[in-house]
C-alpha positions in Angstrom: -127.4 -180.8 87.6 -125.1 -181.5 84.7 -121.5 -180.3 85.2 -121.1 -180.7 81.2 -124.1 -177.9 80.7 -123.3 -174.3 78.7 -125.2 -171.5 79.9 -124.6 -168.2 78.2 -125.7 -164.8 79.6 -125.4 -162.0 76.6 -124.8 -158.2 78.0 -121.8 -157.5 80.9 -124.2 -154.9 82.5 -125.9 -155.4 85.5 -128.7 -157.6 84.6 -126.4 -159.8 83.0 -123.7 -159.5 85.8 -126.0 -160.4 88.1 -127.4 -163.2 86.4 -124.0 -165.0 85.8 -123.7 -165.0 89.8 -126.8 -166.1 90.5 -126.8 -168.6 87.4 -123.7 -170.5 90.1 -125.6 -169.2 93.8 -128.6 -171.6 92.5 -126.1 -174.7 92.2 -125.6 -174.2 88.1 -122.2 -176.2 88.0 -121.6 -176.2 84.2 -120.1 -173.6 82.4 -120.9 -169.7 82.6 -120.1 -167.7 79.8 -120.4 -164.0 79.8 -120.4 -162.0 76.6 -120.4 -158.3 76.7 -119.7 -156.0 73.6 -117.8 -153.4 75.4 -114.2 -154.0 75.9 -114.3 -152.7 79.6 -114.7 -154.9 82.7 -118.3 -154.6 84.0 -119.0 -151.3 85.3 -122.3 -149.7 86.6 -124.0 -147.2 84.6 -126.4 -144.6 86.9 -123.4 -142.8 88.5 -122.0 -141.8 84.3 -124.9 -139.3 84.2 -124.1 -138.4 87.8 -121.2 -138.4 89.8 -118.8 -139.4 86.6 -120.1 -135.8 85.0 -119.7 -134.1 88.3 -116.4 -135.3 89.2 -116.6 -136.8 92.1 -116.3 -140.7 90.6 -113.5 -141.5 88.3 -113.9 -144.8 85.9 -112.2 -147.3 87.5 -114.9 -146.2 90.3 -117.3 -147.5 88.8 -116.8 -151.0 89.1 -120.1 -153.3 89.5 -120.1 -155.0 92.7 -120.8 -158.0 91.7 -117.6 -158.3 88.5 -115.1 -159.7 91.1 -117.4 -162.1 92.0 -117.2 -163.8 88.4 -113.8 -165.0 88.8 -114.8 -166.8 92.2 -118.1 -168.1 90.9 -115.7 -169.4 87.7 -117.2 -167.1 85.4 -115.7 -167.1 81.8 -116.0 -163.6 80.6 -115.5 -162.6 77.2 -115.3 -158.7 76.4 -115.5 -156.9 73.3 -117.3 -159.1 71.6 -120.8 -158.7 69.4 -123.5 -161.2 69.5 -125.1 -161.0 66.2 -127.5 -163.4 66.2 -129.3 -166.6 67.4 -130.5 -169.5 66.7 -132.6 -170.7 69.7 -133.7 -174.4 68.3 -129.8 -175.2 67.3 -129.1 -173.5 70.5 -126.6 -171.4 68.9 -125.4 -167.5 69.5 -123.4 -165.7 66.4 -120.9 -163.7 67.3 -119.1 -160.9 65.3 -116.3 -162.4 62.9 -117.8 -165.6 62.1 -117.9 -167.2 65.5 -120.9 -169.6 66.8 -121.0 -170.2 70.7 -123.3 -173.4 71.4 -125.4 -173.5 74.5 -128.0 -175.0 76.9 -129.5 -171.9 78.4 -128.6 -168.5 77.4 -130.4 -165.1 79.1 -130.7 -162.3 77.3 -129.6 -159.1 79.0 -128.4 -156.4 76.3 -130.2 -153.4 77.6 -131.4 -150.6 75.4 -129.6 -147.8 72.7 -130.1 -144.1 72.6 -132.4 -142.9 70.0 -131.3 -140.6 67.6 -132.5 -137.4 65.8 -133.9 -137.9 62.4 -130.7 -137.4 60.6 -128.4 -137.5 63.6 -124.2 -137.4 62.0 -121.5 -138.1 64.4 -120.1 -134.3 64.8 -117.2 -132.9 67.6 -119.4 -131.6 70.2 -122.4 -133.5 69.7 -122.6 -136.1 72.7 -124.9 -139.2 73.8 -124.8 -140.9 76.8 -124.9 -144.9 77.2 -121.4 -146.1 77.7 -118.1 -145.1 80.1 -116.4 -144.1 76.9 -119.5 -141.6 76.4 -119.5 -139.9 79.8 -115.3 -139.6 80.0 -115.5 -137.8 76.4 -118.8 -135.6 77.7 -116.9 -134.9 80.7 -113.9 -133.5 79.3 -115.7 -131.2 77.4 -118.3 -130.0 80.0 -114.9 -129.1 82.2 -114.5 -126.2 79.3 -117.7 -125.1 78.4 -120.2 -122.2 78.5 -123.1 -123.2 77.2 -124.6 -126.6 77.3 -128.0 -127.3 74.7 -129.9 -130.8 76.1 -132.3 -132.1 73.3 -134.7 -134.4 75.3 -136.4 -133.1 78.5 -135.9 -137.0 79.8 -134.1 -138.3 83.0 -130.9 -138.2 80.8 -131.7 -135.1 79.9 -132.4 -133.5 83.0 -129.5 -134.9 84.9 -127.0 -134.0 82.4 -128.4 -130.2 82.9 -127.9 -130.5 86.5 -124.1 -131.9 86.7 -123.7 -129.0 83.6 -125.3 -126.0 86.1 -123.6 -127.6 88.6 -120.3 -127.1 86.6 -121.1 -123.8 85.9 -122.2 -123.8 82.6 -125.5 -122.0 81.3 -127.7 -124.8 80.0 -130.6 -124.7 77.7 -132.8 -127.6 77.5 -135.3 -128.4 74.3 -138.1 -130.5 73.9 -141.0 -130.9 71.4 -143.4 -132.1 74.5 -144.6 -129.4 76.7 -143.3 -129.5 79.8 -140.4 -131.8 81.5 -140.9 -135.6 82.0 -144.2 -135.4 79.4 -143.8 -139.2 78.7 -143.4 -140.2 81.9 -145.4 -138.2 84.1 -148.6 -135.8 83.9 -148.3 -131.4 83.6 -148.9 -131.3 87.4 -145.2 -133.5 88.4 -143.6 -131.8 85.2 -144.1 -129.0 86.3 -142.8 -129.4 90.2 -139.8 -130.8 88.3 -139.3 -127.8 86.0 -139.4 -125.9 89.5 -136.7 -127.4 90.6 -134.5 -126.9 87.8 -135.6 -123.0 87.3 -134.7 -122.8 90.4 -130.8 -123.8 89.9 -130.8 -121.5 86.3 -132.0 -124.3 84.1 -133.4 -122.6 80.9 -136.4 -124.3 78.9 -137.6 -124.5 75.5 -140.8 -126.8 75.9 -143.3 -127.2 72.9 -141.1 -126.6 70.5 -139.8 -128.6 67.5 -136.5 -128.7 66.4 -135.3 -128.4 63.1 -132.0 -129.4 63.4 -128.4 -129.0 65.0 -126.1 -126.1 63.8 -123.0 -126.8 62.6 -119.8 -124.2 62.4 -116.8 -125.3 61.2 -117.4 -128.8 61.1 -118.5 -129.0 64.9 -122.0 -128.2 66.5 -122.7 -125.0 67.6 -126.5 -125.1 68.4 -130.4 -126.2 68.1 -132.2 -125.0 65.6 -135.7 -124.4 66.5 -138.2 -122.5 64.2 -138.1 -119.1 66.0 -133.9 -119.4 65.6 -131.0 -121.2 67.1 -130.6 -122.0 70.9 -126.1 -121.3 71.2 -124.6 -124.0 72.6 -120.4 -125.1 72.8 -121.7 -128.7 73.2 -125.2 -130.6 72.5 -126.2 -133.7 74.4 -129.3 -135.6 72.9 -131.2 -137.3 75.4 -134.7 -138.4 73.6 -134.8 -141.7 75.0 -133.6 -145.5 74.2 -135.0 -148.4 72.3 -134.4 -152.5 73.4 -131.3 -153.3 71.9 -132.9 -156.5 70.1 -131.5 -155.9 66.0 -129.6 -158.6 66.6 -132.4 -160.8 67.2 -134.3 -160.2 64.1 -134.8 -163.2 62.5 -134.0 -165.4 65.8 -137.5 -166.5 65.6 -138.0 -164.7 69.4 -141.0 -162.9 69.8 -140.2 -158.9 69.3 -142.2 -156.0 70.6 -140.3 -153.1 72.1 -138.4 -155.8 73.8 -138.0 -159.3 74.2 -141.5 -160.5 74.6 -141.8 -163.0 77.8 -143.6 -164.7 80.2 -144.3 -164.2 83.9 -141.1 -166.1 84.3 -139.0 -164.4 82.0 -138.7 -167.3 79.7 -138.5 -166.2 75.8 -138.1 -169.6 74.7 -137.4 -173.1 76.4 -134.3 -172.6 78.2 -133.9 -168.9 76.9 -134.9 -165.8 79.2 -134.4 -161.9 79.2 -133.4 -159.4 82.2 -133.4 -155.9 82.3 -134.2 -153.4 79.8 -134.4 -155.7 77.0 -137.4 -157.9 78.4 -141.1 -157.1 78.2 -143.0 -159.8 80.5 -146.4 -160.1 82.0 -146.2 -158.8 85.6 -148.7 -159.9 88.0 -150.3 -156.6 89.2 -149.2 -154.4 85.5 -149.5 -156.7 82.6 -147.6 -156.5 79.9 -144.4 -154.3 80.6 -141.2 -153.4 80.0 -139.1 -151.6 82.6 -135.6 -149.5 82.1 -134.9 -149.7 86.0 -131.2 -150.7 87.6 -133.2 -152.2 90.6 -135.6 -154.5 87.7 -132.2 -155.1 85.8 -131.0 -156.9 89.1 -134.5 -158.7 90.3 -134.6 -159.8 87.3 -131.4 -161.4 87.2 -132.0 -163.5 90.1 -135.0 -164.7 88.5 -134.1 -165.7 85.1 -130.8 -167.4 86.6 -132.8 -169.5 89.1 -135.3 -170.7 86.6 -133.3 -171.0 83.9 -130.9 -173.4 86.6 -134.2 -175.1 87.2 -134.4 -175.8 83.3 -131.0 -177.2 83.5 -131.8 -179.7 85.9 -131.8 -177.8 88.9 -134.3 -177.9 92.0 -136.8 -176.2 93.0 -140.3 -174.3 92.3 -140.2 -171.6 89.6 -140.4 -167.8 90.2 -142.3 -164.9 89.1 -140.6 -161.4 88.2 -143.2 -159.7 90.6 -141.2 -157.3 92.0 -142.9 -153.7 92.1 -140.7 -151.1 89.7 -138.5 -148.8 91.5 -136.7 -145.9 89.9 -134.6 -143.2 91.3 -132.7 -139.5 89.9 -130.7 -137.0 91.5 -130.8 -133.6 89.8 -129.4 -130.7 91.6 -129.2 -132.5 95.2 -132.6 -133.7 95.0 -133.2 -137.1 94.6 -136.6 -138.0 92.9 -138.1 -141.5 93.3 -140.5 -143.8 91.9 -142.5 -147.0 92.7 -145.3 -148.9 90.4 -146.2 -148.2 87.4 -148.1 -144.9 86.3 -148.8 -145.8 83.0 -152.8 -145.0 82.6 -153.4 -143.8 85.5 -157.0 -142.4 86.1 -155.9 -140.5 89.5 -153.8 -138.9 91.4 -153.7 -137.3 94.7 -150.9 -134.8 95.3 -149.1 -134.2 98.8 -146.5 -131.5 100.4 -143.9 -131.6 102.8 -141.2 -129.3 104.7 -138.9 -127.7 102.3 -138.8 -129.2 98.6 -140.4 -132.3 99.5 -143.7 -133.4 97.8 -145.1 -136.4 96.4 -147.9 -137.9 94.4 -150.0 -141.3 94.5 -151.0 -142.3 91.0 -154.4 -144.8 91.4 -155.9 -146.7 88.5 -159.3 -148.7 88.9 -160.0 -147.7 92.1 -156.0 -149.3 93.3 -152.6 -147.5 94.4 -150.7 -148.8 91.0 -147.6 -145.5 91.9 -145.8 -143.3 94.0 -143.9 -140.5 92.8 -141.3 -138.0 95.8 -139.2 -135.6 95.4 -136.5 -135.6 98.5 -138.8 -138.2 100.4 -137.0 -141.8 100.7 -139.4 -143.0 103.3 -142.5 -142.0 101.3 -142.0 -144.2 98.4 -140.5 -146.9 100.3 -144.1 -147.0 102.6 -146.0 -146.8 99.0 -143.7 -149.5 97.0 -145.0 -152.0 100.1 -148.5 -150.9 99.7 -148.5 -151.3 95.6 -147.4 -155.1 96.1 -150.2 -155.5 98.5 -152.6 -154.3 96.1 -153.8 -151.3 98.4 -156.8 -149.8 97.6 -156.8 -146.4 96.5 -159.1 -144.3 99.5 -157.3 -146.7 101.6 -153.6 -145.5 100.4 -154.7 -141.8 100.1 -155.6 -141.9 104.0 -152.7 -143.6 105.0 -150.6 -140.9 103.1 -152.0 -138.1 105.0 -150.5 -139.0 108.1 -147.2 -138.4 106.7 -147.9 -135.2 104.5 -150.5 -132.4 103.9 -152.8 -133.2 101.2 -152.7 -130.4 98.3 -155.4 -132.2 96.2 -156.8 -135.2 93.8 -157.1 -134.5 90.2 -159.8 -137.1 88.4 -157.3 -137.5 85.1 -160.4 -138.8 82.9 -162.2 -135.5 83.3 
């Protein structure tokens, strides 16, 4: 393996953290650059909607594991700086300012950006959540408010509401769709959620449209929904995220709510994409794109190992076949996931002690999810099933040993 090689990794998150290791832990012994926009050292991002909000993590907490491990592993990072385009033939990144950084492998890790409201304007008290800087400026307000207004019934949503309750601030969350989780999950799971949060004094305006964000002296003061406006000292807007792949317009990549790859993650010869930003065929799902910290990290390991194979490394290519895993904690409950739901003709619901339940999601007669709320073990015992291709009556019997069975719900009827 040349020692005289470039290999670029764009995006200091975790998928492209992760990747720069692994890029020298598969015998790359060229030179690693790293180039993140953000002017922080790496840092991980699940615990800013979390334990950052609540408190109980300060930001120089949050430190990815794997940052020190750059230096060792001869890692040159450069921070604050913007990719801004590419030119995969001349093998060529364009930076912010003018700059051109040449390469002979470069993987693509720069995640996904919050959406926006139609119309969205940059106004004190109006907060998204993506970055440290972000969470340090929500948190400081939070810490003084009354009244919290979430736009955006998402996982972002929902667990900003909880570390707000939690904080002791009466919280109001909106969304056009009607009930929590609509674009995730089915009514029946949306509705075990909204449980929960009633529960802890989460209110919810479901179904309805908003109309826009009031505004009082030059700062936000509410959500404006058709029947009037929902008070609020602060307003976090949580309606989702989009690839971050602007920059790549042009690049001659194929685009498509992501970085369009292969099995492999390979974009283009010697170019691959990890995390958020890549859409790849998966062996059991198809064509999929996955905003998961666990997929951000598998996939890291595979795009550096085939990408070191591309740069004269050794070895047998691998597949990104690893089954989905997601996880949230909202009001001490942590909800999991494993598969992936998406058309789903089945589902078979389960209960356990306490707040525990759980649902199978089946599709063409196979397990293809698992869904818990407080119920590690259950998910874990269905994510091993899902890669083994279980069989749906198969996986519905097994799961009754470990929980009563409420129903199944036919979801083509």
């Amino acid at each position: 393996m040349s020692a005289t090689a470039r290999a670029v990794v764009v995006g200091a998150a975790v998928a492209g953290v992760a990747a720069a290791v692994a890029l020298r832990d598969a015998g790359f012994a060229g030179e690693i650059v790293l180039v993140g926009e953000e002017v922080h050292e790496p840092y991980d991002r699940p615990p800013l909607s979390k334990q950052l909000l609540r408190g109980t993590s300060e930001p120089a907490d949050l430190r990815l594991p794997g940052a020190p491990q750059l230096r060792e592993r001869e890692v040159e990072l450069r921070l604050g700086v913007r990719a801004v385009g590419l030119d995969p033939e001349r093998r060529e990144l364009r930076l912010a300012g003018g700059d051109a950084l040449g390469f002979d492998g470069l993987i693509l890790a720069t995640g996904s950006v919050p959406k926006r409201l139609p119309g969205q304007v940059d106004l004190p008290g109006l907060h998204m959540l993506r970055t440290i800087d972000d969470a340090v400026a929500l948190r400081a307000e939070l810490l003084g408010a009354a009244r919290v207004g979430v736009v955006g019934a998402g996982f972002i949503g929902l667990e900003v509401a909880s570390e707000a309750r939690a904080l002791g601030a009466a919280v109001t969350v909106v969304d056009l769709a009607p009930h929590p989780l609509a674009r995730v999950f089915g009514p029946e799971v949306g509705a075990r959620v909204r449980r929960l949060h009633d529960a802890h004094g989460v209110e919810f305006r479901c179904g309805e449209p908003i109309e826009g964000l009031a505004v009082r002296d030059g700062r936000v003061a509410g959500i404006e929904l058709a029947d009037g406006v929902v008070d609020a000292d602060l307003v976090v807007v949580g309606i989702g995220t989009v690839p971050a792949v602007g920059w790549l317009e042009g690049s001659g990549l194929r685009l498509g709510d992501g970085v369009v790859c292969d099995a492999e993650l390979r974009a283009a010869p010697a170019v691959y994409a990890a995390g958020d930003v890549a859409r790849w065929d998966h062996p059991l799902f198809g064509s999929i794109r996955v905003e998961h910290w666990t997929t951000a990290g598998e996939h890291a390991r595979v795009a550096a190992h085939n990408l070191a194979l591309d740069l004269g490394g050794a070895g047998e290519p691998r597949r990104a076949d690893a089954v989905p895993y997601f996880w949230s904690d909202q009001h001490g409950v942590k909800l999991q996931l494993a598969g992936w739901i998406a058309g789903s003709d089945t589902i078979a619901e389960f209960e356990g002690e306490g707040v525990r339940s759980a649902t199978l999601f089946g599709r063409d007669g196979r397990l293809v999810g698992a869904l818990a709320l407080d119920w590690p073990a259950f998910v874990a015992r269905r994510r091993r099933a899902i890669g083994a291709s279980a069989g749906w009556e198969e996986a519905v019997e097994a799961a009754t040993t470990d929980a009563a069975k409420v129903g199944i719900t036919n979801l083509q009827t």
